[in-house]
C-alpha positions as CSV (number, residue, x, y, z in Angstrom):
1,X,39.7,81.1,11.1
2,X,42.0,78.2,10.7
3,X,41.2,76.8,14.2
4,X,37.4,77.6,13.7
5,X,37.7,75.2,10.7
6,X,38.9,72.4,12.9
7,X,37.1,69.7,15.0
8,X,36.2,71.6,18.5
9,X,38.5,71.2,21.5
10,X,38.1,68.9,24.0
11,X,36.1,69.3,27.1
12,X,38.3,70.5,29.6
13,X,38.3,68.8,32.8
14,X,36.7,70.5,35.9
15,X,39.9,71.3,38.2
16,X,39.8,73.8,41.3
17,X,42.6,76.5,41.1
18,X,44.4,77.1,44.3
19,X,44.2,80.1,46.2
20,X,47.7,81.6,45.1
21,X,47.3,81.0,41.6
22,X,45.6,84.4,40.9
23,X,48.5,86.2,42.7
24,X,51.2,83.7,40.3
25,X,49.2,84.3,37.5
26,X,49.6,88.3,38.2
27,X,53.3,87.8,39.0
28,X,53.7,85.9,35.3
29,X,51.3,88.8,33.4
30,X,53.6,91.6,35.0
31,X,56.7,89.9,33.9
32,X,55.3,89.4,30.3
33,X,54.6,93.4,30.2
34,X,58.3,93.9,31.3
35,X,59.7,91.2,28.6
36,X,57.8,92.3,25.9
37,X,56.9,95.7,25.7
38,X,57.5,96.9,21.6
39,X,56.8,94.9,18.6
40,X,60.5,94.3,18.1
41,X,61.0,92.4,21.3
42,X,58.6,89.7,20.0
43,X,62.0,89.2,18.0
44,X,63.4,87.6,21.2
45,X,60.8,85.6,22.3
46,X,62.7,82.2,21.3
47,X,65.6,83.2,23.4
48,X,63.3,83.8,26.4
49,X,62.0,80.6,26.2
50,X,65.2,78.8,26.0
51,X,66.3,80.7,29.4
52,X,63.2,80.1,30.7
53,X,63.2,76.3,29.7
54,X,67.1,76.5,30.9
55,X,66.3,78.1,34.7
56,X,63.3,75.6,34.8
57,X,65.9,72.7,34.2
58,X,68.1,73.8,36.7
59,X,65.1,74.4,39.2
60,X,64.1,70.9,38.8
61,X,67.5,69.8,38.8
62,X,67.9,71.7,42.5
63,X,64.7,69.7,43.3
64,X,65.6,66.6,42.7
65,X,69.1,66.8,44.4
66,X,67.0,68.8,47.9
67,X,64.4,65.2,47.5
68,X,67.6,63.1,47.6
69,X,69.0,64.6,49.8
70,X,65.7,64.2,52.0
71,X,65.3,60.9,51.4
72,X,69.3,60.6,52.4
73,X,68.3,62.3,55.7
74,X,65.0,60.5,56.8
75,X,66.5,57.4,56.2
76,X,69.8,58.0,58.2
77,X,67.2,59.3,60.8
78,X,65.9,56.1,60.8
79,X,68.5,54.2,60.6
80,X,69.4,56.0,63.7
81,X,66.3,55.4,65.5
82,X,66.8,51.8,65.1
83,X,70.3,52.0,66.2
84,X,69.5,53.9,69.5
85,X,66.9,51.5,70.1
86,X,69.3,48.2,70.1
87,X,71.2,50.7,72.4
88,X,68.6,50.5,74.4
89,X,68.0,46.9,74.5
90,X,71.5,46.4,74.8
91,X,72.2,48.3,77.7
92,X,68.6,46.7,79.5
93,X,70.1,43.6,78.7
94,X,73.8,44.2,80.3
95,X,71.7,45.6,82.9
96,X,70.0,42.7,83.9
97,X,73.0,40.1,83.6
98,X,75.4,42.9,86.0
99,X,72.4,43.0,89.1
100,X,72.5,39.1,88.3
101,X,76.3,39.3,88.9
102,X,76.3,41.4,91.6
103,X,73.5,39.3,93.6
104,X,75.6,36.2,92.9
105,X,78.8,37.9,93.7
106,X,77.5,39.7,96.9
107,X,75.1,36.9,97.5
108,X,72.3,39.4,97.8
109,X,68.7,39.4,97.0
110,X,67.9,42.6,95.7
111,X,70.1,44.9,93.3
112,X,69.9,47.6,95.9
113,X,71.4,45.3,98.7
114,X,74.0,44.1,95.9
115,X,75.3,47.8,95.6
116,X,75.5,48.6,99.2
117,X,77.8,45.6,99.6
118,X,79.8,46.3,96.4
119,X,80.0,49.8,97.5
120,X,81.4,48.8,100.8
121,X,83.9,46.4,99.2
122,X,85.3,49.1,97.2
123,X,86.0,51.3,99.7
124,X,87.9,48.4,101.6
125,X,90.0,48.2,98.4
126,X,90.5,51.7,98.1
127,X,92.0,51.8,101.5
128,X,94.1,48.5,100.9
129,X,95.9,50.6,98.3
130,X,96.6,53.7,100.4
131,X,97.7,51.5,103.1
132,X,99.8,49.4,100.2
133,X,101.5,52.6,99.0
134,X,101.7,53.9,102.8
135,X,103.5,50.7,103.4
136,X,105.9,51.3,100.1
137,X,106.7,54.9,100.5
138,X,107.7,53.8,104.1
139,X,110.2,51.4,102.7
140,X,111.3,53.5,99.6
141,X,112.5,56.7,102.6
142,X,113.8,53.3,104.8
143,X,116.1,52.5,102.0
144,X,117.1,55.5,101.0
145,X,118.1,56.9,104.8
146,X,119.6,53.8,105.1
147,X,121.6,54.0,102.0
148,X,123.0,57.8,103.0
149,X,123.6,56.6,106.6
150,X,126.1,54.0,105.2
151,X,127.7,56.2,102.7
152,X,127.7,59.4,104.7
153,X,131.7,59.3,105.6
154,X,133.0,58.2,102.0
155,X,134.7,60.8,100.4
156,X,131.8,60.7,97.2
157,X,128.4,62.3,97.3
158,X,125.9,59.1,97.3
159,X,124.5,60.4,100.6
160,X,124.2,63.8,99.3
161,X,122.1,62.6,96.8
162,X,120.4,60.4,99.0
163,X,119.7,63.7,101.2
164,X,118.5,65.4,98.5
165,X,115.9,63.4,97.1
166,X,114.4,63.1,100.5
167,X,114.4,66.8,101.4
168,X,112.8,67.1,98.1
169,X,110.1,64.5,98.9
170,X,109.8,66.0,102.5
171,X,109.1,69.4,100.8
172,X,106.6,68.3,97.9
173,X,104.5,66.1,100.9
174,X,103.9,69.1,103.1
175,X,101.7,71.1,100.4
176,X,99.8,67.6,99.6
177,X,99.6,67.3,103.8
178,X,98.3,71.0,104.2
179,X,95.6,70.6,101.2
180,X,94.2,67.0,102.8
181,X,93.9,68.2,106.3
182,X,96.8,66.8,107.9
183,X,95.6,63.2,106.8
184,X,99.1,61.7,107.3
185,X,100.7,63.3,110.6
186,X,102.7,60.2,110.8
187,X,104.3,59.5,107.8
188,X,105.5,63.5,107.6
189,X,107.3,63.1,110.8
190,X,108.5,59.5,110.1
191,X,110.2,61.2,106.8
192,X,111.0,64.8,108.6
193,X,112.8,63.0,111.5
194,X,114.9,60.8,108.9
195,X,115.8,63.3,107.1
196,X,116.3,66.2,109.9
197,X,119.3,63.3,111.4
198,X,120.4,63.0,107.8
199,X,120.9,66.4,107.3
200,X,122.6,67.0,110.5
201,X,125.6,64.1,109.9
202,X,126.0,65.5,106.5
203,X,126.2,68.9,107.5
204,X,128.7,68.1,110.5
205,X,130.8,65.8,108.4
206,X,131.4,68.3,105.8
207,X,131.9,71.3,107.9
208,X,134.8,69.7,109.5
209,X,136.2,68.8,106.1
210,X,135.7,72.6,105.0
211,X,137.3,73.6,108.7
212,X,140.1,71.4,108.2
213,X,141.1,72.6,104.8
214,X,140.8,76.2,106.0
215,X,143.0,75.3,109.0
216,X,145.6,74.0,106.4
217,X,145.4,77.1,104.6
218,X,145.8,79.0,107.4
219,X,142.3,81.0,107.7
220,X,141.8,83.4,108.7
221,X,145.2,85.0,109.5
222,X,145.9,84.6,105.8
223,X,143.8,85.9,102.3
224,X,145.3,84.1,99.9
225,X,144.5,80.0,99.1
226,X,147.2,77.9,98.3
227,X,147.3,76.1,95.0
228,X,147.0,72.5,96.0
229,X,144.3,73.1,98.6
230,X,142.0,75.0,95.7
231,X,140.3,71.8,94.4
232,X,139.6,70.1,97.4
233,X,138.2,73.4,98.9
234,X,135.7,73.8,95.4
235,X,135.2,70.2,96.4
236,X,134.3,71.1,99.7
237,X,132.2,74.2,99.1
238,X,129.9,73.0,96.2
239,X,128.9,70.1,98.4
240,X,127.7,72.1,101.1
241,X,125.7,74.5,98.4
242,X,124.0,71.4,97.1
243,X,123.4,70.5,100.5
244,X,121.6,73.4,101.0
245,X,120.0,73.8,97.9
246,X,117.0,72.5,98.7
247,X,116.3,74.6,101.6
248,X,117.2,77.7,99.8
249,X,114.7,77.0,97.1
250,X,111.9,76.5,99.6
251,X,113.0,80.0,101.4
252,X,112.4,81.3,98.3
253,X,109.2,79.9,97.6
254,X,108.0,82.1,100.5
255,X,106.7,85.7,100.5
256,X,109.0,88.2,101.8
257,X,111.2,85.5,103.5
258,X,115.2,86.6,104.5
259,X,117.5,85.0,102.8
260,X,119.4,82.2,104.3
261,X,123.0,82.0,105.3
262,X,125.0,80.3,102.8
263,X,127.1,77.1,104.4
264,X,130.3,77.4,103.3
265,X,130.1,80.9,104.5
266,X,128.8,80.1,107.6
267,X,132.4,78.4,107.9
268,X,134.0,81.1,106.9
269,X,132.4,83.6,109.2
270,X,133.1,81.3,112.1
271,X,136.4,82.0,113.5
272,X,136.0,85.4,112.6
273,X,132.7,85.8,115.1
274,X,135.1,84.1,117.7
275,X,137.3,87.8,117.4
276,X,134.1,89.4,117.2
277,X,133.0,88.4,120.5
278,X,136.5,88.0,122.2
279,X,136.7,92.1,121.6
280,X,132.7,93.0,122.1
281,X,131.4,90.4,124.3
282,X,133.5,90.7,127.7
283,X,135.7,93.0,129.6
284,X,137.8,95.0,126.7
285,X,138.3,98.7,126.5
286,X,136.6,98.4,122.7
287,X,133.2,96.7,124.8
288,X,131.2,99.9,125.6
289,X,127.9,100.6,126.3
290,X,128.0,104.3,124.8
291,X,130.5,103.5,121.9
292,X,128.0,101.1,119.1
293,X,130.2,102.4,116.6
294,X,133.3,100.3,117.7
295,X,131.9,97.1,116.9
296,X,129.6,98.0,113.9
297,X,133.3,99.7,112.3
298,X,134.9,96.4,113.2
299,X,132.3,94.4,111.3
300,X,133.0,97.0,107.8
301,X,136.8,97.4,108.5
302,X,138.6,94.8,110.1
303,X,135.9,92.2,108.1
304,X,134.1,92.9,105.5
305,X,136.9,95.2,103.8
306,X,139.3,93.0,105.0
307,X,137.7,89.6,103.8
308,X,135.7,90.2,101.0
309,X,138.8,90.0,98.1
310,X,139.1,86.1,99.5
311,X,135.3,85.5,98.9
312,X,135.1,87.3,95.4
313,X,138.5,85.7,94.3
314,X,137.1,81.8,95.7
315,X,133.8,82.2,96.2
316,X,132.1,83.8,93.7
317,X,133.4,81.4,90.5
318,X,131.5,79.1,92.6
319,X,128.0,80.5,93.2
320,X,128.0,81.5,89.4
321,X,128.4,78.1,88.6
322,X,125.8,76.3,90.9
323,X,123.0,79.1,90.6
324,X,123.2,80.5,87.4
325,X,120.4,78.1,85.7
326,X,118.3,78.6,88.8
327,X,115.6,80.4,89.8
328,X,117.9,80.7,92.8
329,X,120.0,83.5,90.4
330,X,117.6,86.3,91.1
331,X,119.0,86.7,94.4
332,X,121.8,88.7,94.9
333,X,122.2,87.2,98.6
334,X,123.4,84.4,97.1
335,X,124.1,84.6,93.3
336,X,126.6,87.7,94.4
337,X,130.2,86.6,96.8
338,X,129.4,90.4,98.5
339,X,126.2,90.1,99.2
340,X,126.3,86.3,100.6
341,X,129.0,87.4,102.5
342,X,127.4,90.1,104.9
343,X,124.6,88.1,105.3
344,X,126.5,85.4,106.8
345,X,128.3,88.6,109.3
346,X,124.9,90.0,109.9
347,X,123.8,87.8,112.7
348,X,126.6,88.2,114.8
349,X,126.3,92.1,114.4
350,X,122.0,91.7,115.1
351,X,123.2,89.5,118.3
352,X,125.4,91.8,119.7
353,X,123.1,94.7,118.9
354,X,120.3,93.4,120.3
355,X,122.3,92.4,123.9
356,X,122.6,95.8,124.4
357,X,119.4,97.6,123.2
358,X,117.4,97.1,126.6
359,X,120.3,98.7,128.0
360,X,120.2,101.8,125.8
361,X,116.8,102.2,125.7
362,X,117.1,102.8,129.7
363,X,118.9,106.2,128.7
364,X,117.8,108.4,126.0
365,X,121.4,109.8,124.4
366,X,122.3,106.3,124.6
367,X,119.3,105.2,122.6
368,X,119.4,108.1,120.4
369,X,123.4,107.9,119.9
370,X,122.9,104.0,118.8
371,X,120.2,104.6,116.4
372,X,122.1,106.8,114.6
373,X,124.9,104.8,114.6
374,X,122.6,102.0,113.1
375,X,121.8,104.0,110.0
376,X,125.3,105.4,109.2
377,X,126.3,101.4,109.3
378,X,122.8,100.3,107.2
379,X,123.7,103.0,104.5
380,X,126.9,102.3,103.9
381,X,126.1,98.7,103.6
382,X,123.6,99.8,101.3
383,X,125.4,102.5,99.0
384,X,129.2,101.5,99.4
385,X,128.8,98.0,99.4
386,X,125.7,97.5,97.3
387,X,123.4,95.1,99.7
388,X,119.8,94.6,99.4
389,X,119.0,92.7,102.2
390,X,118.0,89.2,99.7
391,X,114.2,90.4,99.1
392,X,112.9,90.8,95.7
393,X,109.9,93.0,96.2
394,X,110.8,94.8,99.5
395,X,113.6,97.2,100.5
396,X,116.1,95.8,103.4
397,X,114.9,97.9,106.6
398,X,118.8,97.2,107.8
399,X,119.7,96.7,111.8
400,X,118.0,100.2,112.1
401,X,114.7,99.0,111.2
402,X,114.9,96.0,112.7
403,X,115.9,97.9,116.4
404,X,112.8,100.5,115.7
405,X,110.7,98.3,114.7
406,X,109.8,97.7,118.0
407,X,107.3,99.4,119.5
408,X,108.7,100.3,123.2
409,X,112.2,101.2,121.7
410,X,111.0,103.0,119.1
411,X,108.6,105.1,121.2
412,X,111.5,105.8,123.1
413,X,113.6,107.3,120.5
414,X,111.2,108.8,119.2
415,X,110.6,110.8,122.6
416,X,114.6,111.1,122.9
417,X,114.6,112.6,119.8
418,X,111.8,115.4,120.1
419,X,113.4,115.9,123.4
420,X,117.1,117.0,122.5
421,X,115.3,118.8,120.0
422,X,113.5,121.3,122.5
423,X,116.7,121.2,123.9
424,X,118.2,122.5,121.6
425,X,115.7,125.0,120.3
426,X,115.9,126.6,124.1
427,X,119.9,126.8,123.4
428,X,119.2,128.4,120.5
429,X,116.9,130.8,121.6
430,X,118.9,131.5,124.2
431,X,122.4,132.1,122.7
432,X,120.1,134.3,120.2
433,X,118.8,136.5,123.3
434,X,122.4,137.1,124.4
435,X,122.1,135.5,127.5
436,X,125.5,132.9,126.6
437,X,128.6,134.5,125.7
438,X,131.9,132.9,123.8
């Protein structure tokens, strides 16, 4: 009644509601039924509205932070446009003033022709700076083989350092040679035949100091080293290791490779292969054909057994020393006195060996007899004396192996041995039938 007593409302203005505002106004009517549904929950009407006014404020607050941060965005977007453009124009412009350059430069008239010659004038350069550091490396192994040469007789190691950093230039070129086709033949046989004459003075000159130290200590009549010569043979011994260093570490490198025979060792071994031969190399009662087992006990008992306290007592203090902190440790030919030690008698047992083998294998019980001689001396090596052959991954085949593992010889033991065994299956058969009586 009130409001009928009032002046009438205002015309309302003609506005066209939007297609969803039906479906909103539905959404807002079934929310009214679910807020107020009893008389008593007209009560909390005012508190409605304030959360409603409340999540309205923090809607439009959302909505103004989302426009700023729009506005933030289309600006930097622009901003970034305008940047990439002056890239652009930049990089037309630098362009322009490097073909300028390079037709000036290469006295060209197009910026194609300019390139070509550029091009070509790089590659000259290129190859000026091989050739420069062809030229320098030449001069650097010059130097130093130059530098060992002249120092090679003086009693410190400035050659044997000398030696050694070639070696290990020689042996980090020949990967690099390998992987570029063989693009420097020369230069690897320029530094290969310096260091090859390098390592054969060194070698020489320290042997004969090592020989002439185990002359003064009487080797090899006597086992025991005397006191005064101990130092100088250390000396002696650990220069030949580092001499050989090198080489052992590429040996290793390789898959399944044997291991190499130690230096000093080497010297060691060599008077004792000159009794070695002087008994099984000419006319002696202990040189025969049918008796293997002469000379393969000699190399156990009259040298290894014999020998091997002198190369544990001086020898192995040394290895420990040079190879512990190397990869070269893993190898118990030559982290282990023993082990180095029959590798270094091995070859002049495999020479002798193989002298006779084409002999044997002329006559079967010959044959037969020396293979089996060959494996009583492998598995002794092997189970008294604890050698592995070197080989990380494989197990040593021992002189047996090696003599079988050719195919004529060992076709012909193997015929050998199937024949003595129907030979002596028909013994058997016949003792067994009575026909051979005690």
């Amino acid at each position: 009644e009130e409001f009928s007593k009032g002046p009438p409302p205002p015309a309302m203005a003609t506005t066209t509601i939007p297609a969803s505002q039906p479906e909103a106004d539905a959404r807002v009517g079934d929310w009214l039924d679910d807020q107020l549904q009893t008389l008593t929950d007209l009560d909390t009407l005012d508190s409605l509205l304030l959360n409603v006014r409340s999540q309205q404020a923090l809607l439009q607050q959302q909505l103004q932070e989302a426009q700023s941060e729009l506005d933030a965005a289309k600006q930097a977007g622009v901003q970034q446009h305008a940047d990439l453009v002056q890239m652009v124009r930049d990089f037309e412009r630098d362009q322009v003033d490097i073909d300028r350059r390079m037709r000036d430069i290469t006295q060209s008239t197009t910026s194609d022709e300019a390139v070509s010659k550029f091009e070509e004038s790089m590659e000259k350069l290129r190859r000026l700076e091989v050739a420069r550091g062809y030229v320098e490396m030449v001069k650097t192994v010059n130097e130093t083989a130059k530098e060992a040469m002249i120092n090679i007789h003086s009693l410190d190691d400035p050659s044997l350092d000398c030696y050694i950093r070639l070696r290990k230039f020689q042996l980090e070129l020949e990967p690099l040679q390998e992987a570029a086709d063989g693009a420097a033949p020369h230069l690897i046989d320029f530094i290969e035949s310096h260091t090859r004459r390098i390592r054969q003075e060194l070698e020489r000159t320290l042997t004969e100091r090592l020989e002439k130290t185990l002359q003064k200590a009487k080797w090899p009549k006597a086992d025991i080293l005397p006191s005064d010569l101990a130092d100088e043979f250390q000396s002696q011994v650990v220069s030949l290791l580092r001499l050989q260093t090198p080489d052992l570490e590429a040996q290793e490198r390789k898959t399944n490779s044997p291991p190499l025979v130690l230096l000093p060792l080497q010297v060691l071994v060599k008077p004792l292969e000159l009794g070695f031969r002087y008994h099984f190399e000419g006319d002696r009662p202990t040189n025969r054909l049918e008796r293997p087992e002469f000379f393969l006990n000699h190399a156990i008992e009259r040298i290894l057994s014999k020998y091997i306290p002198f190369v544990e007592t001086y020898i192995q203090p040394i290895l420990l020393d040079q190879f512990r902190r190397t990869d070269l440790s893993l190898n118990y030919a030559y982290i282990d006195a023993c082990s180095a030690f029959i590798t270094a008698i091995l070859p002049m047992v495999r020479r002798k060996l193989f002298s006779i083998l084409p002999k044997c294998e002329q006559s079967a019980p010959l044959l037969s007899h020396l293979v089996h001689s060959l494996m009583k001396f492998d598995t002794e090596l092997r189970d008294e004396w604890g050698y592995a052959g070197g080989s990380r991954t494989e197990i040593w085949p021992g002189l047996a192996g090696e003599a079988l593992g050719k195919d004529e010889v060992f076709q012909h033991w193997l015929k050998a041995e199937k024949d003595c065994t129907i030979a002596l299956s028909a013994c058997s058969s016949i003792v067994s039938n009575g026909r051979i009586t005690n």
